[in-house]
C-alpha positions as CSV (number, residue, x, y, z in Angstrom):
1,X,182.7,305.2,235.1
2,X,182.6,302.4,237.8
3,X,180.0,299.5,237.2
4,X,179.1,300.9,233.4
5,X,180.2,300.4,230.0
6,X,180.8,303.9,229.4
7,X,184.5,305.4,228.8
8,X,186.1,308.7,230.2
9,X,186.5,309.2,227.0
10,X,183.0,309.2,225.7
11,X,182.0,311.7,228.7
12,X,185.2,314.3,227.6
13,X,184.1,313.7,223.8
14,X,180.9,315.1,224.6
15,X,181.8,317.5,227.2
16,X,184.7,319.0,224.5
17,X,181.3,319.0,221.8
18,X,179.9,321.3,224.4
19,X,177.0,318.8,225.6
20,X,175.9,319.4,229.3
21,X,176.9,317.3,232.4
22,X,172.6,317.1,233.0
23,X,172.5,315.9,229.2
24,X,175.6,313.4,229.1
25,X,174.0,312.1,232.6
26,X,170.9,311.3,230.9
27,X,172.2,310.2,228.0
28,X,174.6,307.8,229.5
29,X,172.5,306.8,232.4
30,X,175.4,307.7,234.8
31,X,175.4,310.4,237.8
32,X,176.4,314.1,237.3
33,X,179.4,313.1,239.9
34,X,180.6,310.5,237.2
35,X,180.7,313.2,234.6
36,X,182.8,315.6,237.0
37,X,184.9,312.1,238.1
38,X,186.0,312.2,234.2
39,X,187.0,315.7,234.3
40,X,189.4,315.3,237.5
41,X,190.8,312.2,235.9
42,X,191.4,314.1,232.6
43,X,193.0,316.8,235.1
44,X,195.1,314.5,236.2
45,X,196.3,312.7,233.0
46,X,197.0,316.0,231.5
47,X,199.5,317.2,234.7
48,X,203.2,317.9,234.2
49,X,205.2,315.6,235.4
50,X,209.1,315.4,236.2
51,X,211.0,312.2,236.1
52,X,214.9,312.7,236.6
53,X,216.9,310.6,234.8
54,X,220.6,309.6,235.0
55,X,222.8,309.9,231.9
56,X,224.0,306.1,231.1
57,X,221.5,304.5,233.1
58,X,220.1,301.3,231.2
């Protein structure tokens, strides 16, 4: 949420409490593409990933 005070986290709490994107927009006086920017960011957190690690490495 570029240039707000608003948290990725505020937009997925009220996305997950079933809110709209149109209503959280309004609400939050952000754009409808900074409600589906939280969503890919969430997409992204939320990916597998695979570090290899080497046994006895410090």
């Amino acid at each position: 949420m570029r240039g707000t005070r608003v948290m990725v986290s505020v937009i997925l709490d009220n996305l997950a409490a079933r809110e709209t994107p149109e209503a959280i927009a309004a609400a939050y006086h952000v754009e409808l593409d900074d409600v589906q920017a939280a969503l890919l960011y969430a997409a992204e957190l939320a990916k597998e990933r695979v570090i290899s690690l080497t046994v006895g490495a410090v």
